[in-house]
Backbone of each chain as ProteinMPNN parsed JSONL, in Angstrom:
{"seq_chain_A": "XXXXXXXXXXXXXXXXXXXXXXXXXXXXXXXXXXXXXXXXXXXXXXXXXXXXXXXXXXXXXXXXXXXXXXXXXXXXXXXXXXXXXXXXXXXXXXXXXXXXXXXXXXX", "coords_chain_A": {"N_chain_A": [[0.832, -1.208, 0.0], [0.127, 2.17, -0.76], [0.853, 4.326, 1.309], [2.274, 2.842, 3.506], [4.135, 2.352, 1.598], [5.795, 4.233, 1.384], [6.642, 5.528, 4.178], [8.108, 3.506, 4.37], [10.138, 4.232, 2.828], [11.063, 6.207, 3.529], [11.954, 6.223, 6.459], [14.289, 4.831, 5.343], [15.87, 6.615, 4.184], [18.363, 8.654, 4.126], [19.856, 10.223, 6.978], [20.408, 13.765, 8.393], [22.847, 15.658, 10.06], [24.542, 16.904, 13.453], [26.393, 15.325, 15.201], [27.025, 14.596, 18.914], [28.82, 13.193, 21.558], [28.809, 10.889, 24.667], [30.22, 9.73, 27.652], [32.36, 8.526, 29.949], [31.16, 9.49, 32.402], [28.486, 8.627, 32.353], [29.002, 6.357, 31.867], [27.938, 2.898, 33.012], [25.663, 3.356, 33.848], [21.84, 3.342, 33.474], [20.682, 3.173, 30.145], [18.207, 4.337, 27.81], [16.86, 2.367, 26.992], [17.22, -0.021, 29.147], [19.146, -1.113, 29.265], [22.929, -1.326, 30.632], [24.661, 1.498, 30.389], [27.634, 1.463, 28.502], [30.872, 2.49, 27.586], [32.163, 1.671, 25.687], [31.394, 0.471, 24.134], [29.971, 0.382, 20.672], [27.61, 1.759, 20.534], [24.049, 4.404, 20.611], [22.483, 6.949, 20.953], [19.08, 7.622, 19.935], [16.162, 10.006, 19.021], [13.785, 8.799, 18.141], [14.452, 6.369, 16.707], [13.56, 2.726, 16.863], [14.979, 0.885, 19.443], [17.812, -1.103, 19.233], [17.564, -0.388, 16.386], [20.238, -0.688, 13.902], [22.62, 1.808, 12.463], [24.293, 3.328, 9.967], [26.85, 5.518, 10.904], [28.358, 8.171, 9.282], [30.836, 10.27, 9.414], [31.322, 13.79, 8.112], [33.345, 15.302, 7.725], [35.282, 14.335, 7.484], [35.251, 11.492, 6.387], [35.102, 9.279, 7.864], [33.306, 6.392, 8.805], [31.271, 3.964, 11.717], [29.308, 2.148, 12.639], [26.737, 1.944, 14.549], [24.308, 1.103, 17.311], [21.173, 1.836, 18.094], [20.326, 2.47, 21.238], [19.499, 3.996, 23.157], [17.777, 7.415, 23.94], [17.692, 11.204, 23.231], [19.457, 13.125, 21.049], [19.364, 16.404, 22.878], [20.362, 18.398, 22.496], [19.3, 21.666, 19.847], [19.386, 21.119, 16.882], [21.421, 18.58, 16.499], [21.944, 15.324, 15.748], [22.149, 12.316, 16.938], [23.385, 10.48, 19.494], [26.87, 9.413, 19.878], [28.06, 6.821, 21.268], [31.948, 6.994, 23.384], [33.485, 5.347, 22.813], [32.936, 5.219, 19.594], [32.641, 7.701, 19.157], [35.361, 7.883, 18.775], [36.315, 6.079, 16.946], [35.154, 7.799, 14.364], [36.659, 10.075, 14.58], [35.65, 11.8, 16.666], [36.216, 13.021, 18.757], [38.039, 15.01, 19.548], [37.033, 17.374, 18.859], [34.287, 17.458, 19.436], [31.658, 17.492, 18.579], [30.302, 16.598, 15.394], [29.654, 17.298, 12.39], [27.154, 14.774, 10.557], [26.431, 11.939, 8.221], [23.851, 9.759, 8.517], [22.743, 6.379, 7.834], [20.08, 4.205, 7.866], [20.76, 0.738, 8.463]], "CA_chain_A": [[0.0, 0.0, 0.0], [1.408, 3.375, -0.794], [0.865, 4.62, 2.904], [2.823, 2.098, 3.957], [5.98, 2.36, 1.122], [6.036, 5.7, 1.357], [7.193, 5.099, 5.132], [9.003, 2.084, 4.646], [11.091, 4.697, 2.028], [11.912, 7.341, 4.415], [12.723, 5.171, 7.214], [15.142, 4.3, 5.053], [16.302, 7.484, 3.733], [19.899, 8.717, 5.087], [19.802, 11.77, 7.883], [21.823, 14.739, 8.439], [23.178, 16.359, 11.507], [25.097, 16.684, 13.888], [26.414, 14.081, 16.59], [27.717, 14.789, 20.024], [28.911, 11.472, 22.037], [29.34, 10.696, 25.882], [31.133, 8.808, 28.175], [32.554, 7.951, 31.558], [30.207, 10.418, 33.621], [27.619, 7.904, 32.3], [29.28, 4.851, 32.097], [27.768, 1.714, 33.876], [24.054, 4.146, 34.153], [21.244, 2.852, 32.768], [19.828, 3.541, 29.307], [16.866, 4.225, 28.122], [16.11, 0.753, 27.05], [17.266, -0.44, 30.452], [20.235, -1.475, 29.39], [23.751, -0.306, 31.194], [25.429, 2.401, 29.469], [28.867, 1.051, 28.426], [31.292, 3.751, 26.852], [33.406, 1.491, 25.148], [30.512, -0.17, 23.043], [29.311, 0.84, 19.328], [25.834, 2.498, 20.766], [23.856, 5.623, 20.129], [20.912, 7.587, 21.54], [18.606, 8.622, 18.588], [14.922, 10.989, 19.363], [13.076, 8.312, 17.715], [14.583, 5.164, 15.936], [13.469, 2.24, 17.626], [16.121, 0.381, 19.945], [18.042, -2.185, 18.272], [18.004, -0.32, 15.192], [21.999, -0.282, 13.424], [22.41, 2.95, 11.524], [25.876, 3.956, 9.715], [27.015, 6.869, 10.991], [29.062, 8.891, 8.76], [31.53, 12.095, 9.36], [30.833, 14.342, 6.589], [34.376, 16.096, 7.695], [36.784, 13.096, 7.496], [34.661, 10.548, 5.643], [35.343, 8.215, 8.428], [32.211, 6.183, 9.683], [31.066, 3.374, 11.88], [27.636, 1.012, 12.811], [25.95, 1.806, 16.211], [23.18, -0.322, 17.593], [20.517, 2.735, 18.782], [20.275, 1.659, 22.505], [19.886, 5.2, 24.653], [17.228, 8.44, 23.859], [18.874, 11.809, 23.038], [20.462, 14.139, 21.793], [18.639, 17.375, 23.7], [20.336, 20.184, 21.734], [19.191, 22.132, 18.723], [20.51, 20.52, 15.41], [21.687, 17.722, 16.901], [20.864, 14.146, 15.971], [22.515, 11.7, 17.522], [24.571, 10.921, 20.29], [27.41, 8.553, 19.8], [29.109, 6.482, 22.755], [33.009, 7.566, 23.501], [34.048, 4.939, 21.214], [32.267, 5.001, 18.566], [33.209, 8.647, 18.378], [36.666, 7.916, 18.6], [36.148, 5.705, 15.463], [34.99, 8.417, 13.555], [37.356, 11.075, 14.992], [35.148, 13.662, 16.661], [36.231, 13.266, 20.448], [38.711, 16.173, 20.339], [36.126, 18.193, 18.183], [33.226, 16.977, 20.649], [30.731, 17.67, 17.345], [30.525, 16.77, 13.993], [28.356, 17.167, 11.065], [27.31, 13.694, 10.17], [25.034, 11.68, 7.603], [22.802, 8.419, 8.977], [22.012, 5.56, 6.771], [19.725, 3.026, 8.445], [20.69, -0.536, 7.994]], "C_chain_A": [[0.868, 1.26, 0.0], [1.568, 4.087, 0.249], [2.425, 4.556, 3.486], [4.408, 1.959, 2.977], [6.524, 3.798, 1.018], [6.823, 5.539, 2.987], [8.081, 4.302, 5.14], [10.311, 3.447, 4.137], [11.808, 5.934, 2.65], [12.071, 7.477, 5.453], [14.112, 4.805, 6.649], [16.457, 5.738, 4.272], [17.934, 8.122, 4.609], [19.265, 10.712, 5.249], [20.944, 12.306, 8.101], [21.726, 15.552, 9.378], [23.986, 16.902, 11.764], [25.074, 15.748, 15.316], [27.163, 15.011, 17.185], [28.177, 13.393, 20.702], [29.169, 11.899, 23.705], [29.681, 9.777, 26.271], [31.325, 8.457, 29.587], [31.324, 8.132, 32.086], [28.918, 9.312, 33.272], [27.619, 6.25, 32.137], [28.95, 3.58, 33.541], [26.188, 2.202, 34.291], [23.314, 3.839, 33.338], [20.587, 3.849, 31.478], [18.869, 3.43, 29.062], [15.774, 3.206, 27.682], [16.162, -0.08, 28.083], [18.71, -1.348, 30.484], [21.557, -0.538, 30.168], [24.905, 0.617, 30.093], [27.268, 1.989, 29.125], [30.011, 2.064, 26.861], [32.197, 2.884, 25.592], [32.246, 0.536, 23.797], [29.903, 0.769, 21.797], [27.615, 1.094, 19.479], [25.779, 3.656, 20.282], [22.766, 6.03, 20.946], [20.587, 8.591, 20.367], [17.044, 9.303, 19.499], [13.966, 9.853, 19.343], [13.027, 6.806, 16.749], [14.221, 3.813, 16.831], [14.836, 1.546, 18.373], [16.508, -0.406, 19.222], [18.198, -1.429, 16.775], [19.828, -0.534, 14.506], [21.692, 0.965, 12.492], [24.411, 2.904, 11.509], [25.975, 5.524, 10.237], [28.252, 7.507, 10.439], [29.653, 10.451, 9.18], [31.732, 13.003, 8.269], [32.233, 15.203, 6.799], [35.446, 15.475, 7.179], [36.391, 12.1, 6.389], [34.583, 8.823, 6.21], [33.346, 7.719, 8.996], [32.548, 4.612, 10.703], [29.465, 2.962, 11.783], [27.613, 1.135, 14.036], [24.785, 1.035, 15.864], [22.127, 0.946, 18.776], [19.762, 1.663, 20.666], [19.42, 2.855, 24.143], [18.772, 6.196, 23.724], [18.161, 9.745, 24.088], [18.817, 12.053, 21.358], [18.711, 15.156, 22.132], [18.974, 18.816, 22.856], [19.7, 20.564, 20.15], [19.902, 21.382, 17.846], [20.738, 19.344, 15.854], [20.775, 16.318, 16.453], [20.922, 12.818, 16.444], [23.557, 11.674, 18.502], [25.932, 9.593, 20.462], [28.047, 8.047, 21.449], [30.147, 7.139, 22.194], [33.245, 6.461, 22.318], [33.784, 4.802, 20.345], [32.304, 6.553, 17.739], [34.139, 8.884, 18.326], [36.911, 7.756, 16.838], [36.28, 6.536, 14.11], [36.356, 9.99, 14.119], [36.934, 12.514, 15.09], [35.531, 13.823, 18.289], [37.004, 14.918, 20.821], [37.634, 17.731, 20.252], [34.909, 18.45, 19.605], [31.936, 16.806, 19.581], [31.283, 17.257, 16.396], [29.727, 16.899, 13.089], [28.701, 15.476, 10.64], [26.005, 13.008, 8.688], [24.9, 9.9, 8.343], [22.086, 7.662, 7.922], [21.778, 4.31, 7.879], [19.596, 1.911, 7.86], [20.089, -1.286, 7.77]], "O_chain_A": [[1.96, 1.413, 0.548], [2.652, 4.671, 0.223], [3.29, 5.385, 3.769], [5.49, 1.595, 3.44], [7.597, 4.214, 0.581], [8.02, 5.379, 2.749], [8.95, 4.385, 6.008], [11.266, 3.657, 4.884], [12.862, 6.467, 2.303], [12.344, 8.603, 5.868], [15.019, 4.499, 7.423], [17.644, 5.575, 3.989], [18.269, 7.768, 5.74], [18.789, 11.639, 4.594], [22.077, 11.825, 8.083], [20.691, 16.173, 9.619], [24.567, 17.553, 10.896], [24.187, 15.536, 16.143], [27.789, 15.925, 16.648], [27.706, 12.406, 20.137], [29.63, 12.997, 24.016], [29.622, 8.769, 25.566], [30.378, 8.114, 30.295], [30.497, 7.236, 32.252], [28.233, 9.198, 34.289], [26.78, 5.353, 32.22], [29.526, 3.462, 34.623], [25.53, 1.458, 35.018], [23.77, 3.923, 32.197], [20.112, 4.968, 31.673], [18.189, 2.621, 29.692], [14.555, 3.125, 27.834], [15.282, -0.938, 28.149], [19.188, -2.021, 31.397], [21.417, 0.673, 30.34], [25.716, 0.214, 29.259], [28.046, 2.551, 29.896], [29.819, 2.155, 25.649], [32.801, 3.485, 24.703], [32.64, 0.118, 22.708], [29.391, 1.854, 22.069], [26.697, 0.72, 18.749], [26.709, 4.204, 19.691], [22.199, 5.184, 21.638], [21.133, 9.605, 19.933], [16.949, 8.982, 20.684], [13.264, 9.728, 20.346], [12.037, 6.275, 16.246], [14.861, 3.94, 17.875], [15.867, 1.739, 17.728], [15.721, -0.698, 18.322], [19.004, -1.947, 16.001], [20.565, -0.328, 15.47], [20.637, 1.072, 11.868], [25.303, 2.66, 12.321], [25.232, 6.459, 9.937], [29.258, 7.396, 11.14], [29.009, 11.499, 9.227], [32.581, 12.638, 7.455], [32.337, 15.999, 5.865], [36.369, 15.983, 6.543], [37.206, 11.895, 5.489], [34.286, 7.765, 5.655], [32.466, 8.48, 9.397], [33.654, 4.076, 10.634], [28.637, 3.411, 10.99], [28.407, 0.5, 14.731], [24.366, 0.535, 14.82], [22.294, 0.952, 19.996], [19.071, 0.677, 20.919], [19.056, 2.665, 25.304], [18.788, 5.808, 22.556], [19.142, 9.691, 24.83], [18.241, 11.3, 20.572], [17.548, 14.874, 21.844], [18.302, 19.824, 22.637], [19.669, 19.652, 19.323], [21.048, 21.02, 18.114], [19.799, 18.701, 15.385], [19.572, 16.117, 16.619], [19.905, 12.125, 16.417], [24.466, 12.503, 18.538], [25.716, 8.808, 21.386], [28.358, 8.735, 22.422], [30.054, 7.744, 21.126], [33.189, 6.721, 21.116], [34.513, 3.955, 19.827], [32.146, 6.789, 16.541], [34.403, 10.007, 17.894], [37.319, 8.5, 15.946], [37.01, 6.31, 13.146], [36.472, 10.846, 13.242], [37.204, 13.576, 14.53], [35.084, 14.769, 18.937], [36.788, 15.695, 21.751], [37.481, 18.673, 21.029], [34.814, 19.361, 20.428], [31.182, 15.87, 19.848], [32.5, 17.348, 16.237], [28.742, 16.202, 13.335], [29.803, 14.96, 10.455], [24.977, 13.592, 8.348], [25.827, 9.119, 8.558], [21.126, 8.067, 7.267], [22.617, 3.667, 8.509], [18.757, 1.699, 6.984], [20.553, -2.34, 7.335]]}, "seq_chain_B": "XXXXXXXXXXXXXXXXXXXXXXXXXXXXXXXXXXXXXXXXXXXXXXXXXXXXXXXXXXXXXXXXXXXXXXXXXXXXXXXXXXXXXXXXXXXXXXXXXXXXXXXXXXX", "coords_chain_B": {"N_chain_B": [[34.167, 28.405, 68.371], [34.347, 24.918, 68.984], [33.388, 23.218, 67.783], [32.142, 24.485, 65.508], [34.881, 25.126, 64.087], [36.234, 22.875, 64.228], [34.153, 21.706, 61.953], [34.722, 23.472, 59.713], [37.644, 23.137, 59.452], [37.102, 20.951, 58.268], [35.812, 21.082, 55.699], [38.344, 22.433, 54.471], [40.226, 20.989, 53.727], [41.952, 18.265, 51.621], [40.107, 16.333, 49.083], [39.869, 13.237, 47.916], [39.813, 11.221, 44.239], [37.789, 9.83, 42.078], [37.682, 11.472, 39.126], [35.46, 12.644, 35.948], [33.95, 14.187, 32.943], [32.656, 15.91, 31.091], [30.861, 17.293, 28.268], [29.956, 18.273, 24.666], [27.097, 17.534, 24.488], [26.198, 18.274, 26.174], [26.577, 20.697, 26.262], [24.924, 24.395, 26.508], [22.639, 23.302, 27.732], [20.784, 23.708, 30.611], [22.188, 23.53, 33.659], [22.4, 22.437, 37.429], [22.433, 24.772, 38.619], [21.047, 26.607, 37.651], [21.852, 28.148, 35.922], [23.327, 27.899, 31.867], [25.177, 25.196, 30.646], [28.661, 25.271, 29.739], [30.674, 24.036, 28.152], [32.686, 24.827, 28.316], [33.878, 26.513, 29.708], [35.393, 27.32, 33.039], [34.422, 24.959, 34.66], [31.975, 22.557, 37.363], [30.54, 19.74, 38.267], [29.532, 18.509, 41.208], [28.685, 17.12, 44.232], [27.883, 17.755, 46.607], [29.202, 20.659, 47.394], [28.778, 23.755, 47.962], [27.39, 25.828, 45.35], [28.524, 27.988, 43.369], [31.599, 27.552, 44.922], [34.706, 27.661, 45.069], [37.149, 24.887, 43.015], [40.367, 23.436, 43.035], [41.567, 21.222, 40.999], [43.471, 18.621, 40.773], [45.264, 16.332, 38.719], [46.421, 13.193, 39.716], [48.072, 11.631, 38.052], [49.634, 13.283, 36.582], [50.373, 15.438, 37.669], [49.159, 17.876, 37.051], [46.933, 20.858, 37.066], [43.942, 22.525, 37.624], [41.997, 25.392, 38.528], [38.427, 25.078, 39.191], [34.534, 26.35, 38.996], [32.187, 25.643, 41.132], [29.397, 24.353, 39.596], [27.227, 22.993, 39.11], [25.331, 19.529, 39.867], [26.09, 16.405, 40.853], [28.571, 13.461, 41.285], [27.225, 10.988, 39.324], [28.195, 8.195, 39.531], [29.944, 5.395, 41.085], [32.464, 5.964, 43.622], [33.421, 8.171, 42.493], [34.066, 11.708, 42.238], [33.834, 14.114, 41.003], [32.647, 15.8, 38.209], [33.867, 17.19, 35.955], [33.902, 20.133, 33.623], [34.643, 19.821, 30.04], [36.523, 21.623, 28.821], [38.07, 21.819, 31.262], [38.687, 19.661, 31.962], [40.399, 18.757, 29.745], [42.913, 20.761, 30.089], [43.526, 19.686, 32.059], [44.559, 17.273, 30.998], [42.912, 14.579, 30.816], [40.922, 13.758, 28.381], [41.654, 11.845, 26.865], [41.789, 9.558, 28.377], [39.239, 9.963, 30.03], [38.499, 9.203, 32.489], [39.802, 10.077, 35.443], [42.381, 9.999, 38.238], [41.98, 12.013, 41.202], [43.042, 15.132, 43.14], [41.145, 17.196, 45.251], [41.703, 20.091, 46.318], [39.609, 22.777, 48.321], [39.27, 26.093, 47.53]], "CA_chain_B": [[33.855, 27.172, 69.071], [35.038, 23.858, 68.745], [32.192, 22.303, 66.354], [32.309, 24.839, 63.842], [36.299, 24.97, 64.174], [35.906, 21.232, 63.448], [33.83, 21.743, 60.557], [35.934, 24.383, 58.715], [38.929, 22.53, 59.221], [36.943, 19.199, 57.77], [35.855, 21.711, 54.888], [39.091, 22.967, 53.572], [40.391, 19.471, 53.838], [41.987, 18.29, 50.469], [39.634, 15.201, 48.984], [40.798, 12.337, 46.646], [38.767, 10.184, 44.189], [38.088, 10.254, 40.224], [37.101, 12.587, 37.908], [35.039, 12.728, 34.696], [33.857, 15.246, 32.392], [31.025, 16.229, 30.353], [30.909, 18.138, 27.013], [29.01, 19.251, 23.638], [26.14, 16.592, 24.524], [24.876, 18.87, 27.373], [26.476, 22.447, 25.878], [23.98, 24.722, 26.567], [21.501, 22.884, 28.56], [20.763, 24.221, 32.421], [22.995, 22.979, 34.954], [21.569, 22.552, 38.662], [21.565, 26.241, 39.439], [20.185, 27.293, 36.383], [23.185, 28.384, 34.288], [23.706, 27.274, 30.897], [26.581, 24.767, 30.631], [29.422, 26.102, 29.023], [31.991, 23.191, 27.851], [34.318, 25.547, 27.177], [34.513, 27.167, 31.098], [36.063, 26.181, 34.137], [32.717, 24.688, 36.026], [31.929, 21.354, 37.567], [29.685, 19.409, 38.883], [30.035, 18.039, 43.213], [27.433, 15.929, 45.327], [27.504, 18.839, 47.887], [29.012, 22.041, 47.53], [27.786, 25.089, 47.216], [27.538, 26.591, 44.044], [29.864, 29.015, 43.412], [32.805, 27.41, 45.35], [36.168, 27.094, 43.515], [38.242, 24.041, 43.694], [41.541, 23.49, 42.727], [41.311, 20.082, 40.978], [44.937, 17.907, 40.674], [45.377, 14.977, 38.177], [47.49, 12.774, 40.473], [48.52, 11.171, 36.925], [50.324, 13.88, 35.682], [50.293, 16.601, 38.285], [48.431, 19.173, 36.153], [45.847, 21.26, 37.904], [42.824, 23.497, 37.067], [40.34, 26.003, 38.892], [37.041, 25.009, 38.488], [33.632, 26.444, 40.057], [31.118, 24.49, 41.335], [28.055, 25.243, 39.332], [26.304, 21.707, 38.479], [25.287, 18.593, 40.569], [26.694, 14.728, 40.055], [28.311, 12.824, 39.765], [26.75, 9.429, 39.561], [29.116, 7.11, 39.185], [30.394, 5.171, 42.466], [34.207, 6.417, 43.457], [33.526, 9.362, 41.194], [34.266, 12.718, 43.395], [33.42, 15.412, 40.557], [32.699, 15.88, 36.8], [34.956, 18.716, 35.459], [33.787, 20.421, 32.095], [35.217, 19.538, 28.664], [37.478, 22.235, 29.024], [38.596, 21.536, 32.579], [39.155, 17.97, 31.565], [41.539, 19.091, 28.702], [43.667, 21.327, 30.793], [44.836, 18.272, 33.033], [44.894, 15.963, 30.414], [42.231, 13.684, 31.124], [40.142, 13.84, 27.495], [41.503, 10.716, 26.407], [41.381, 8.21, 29.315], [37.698, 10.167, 30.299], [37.883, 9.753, 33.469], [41.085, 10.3, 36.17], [42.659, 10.273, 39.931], [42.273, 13.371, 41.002], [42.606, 15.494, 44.497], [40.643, 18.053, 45.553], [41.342, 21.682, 47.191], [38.597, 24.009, 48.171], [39.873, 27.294, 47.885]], "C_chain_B": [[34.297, 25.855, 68.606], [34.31, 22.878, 67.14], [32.336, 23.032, 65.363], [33.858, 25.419, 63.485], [36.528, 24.161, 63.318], [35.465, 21.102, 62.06], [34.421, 22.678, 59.486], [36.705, 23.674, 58.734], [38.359, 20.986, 57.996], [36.767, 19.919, 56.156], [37.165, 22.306, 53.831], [39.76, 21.654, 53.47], [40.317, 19.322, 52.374], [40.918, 16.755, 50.53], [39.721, 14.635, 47.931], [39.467, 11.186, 46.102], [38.546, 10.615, 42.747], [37.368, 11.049, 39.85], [36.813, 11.95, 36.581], [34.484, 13.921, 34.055], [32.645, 15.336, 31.628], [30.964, 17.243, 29.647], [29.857, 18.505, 26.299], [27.44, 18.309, 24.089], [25.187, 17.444, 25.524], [25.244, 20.679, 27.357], [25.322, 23.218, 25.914], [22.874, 24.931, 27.151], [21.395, 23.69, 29.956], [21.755, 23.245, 33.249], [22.13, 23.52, 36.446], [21.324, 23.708, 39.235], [21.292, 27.113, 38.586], [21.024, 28.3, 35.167], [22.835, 27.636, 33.074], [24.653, 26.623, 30.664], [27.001, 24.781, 29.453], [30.401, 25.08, 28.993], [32.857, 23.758, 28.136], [34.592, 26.588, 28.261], [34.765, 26.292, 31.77], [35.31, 25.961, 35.517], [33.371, 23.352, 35.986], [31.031, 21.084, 38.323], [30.011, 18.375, 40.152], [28.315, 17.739, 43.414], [26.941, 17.279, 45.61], [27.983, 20.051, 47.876], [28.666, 22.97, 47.106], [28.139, 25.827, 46.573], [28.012, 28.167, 44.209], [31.224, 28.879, 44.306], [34.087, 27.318, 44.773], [36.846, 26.356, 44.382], [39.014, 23.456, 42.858], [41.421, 21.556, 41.961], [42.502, 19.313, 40.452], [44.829, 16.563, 39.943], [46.533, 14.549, 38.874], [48.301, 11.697, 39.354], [49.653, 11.621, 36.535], [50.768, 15.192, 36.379], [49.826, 18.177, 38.041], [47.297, 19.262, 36.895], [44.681, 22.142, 37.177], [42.211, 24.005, 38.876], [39.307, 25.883, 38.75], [35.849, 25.703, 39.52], [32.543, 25.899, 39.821], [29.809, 24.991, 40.548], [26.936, 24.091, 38.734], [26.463, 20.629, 40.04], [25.436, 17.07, 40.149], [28.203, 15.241, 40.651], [27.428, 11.548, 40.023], [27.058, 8.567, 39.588], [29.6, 6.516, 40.718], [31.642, 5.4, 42.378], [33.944, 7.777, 42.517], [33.347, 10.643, 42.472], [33.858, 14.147, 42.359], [33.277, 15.042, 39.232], [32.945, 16.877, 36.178], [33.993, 19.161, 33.681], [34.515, 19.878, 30.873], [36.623, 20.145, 28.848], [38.732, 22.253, 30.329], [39.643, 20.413, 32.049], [40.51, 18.184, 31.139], [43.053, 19.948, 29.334], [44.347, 20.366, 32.149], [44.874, 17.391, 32.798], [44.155, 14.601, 30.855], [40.698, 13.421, 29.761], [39.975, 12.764, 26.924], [41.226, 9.619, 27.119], [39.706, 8.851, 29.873], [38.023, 10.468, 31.731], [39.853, 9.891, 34.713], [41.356, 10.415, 37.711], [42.627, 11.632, 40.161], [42.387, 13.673, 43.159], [42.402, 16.695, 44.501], [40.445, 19.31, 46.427], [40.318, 22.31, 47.249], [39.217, 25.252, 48.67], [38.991, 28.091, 48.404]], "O_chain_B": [[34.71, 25.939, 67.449], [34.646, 22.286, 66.114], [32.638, 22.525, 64.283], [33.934, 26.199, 62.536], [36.872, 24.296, 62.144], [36.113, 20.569, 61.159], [34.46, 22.291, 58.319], [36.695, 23.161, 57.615], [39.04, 20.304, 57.23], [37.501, 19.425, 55.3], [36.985, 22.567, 52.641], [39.431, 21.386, 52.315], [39.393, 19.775, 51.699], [40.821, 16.1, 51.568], [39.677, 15.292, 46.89], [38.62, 10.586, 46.765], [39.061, 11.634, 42.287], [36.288, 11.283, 40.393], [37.491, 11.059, 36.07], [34.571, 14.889, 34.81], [31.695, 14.575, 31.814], [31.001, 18.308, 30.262], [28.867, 18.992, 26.846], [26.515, 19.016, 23.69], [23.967, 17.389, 25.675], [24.684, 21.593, 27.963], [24.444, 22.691, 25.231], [22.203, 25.958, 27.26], [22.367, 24.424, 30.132], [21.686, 22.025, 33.102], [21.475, 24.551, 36.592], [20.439, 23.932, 40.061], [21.304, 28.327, 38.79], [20.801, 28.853, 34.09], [22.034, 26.712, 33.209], [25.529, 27.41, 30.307], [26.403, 24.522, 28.409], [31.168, 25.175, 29.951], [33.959, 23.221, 28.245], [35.381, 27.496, 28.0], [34.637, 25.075, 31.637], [35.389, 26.375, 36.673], [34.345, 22.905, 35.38], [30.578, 21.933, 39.091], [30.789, 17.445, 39.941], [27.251, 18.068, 42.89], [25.969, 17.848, 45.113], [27.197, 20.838, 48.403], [28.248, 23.143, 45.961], [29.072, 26.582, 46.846], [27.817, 29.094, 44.994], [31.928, 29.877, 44.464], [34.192, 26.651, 43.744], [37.161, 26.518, 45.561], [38.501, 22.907, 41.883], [41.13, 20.707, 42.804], [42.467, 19.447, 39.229], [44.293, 15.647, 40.567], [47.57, 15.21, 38.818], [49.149, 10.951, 39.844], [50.597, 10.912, 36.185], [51.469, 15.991, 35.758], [50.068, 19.228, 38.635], [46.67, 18.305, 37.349], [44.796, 22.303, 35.963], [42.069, 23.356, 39.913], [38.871, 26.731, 37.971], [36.074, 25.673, 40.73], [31.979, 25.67, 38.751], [29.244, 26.018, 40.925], [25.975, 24.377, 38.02], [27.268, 20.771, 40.961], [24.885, 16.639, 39.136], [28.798, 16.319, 40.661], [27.024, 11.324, 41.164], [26.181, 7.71, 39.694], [29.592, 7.387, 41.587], [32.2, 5.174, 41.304], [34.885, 8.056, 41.774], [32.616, 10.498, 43.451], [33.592, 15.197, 42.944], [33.75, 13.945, 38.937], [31.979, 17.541, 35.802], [33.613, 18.331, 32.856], [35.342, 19.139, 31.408], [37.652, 19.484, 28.992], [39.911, 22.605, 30.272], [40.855, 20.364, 31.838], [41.528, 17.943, 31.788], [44.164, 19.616, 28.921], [45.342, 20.465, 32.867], [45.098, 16.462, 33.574], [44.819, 13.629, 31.213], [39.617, 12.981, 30.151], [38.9, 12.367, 26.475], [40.509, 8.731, 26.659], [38.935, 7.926, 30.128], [37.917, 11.592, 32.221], [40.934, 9.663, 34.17], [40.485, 10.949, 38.398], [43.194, 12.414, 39.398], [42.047, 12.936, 44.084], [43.178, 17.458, 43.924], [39.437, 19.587, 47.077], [39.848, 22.561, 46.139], [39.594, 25.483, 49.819], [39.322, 29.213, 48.787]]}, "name": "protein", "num_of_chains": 2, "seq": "XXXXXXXXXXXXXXXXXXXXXXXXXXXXXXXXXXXXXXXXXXXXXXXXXXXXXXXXXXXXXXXXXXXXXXXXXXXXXXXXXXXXXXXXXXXXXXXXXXXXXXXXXXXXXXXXXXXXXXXXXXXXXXXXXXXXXXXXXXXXXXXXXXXXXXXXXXXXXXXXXXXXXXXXXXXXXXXXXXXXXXXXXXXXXXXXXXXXXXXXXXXXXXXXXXXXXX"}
């Protein structure tokens, strides 16, 4: 039904932002799936993707990306659209930055 | 008098125990006494003191120090004694390991 692929198709569509990521100060604290926040794992906190989703997350500065596993709710600021764990924004190389402009393709 | 002798002296009293930090993810937002947190000053967030205190904060890593003033609440973490700003962090070399030994003056 066209409802229904019309959704499916921009679900699937790749998003554009920016990420922020955190770390220690929340490490071992529960997320908002009820899982424990672990800094060193390939997670994310999106507004609205369900948990479990994987999304690529791309650095539109470097061209570096990885694959989080949306686990946590978040981000809170303006613009903003995801929030990467610490390593996962190592990966991409935005820790010193703290931001980056990124693009999101859900897997 | 002897009791509040006692308690000043227990007050300036240096105190030891780790540090973490907290950046662009909460730039902006309110902090516990209704500031805007500012990555990029030399705040932090304490259990208990009172906002607007400054304290001298020592990576026992590396012996690099900062000023910070108290202007947020946390941390949450068990063993965790403060959560320095972004900027704090960076100034005693604690950006890459996250979180750090630290000891604590109240000036």
């Amino acid at each position: 039904p066209m409802v229904a692929d019309q959704a499916f198709a921009g679900a699937k569509k790749a998003r554009a932002g920016n990420a922020s990521y955190y770390g220690a100060r929340f490490h071992g604290r529960r997320t908002a799936n009820g899982e424990r926040f672990n800094m060193n794992a390939m997670t994310a906190a999106h507004k609205s993707l369900p948990f479990g989703t994987k999304v690529r997350v791309t650095n539109r500065r470097n061209g570096k990306s990885v694959v989080v596993r949306i686990n946590d709710r978040g981000p809170y600021a303006h613009g903003r659209v995801i929030d990467l764990s610490k390593a996962a924004a190592a990966r991409i190389g935005m820790v010193r930055s703290g931001t980056a402009p990124v693009k999101i393709d859900i897997l």
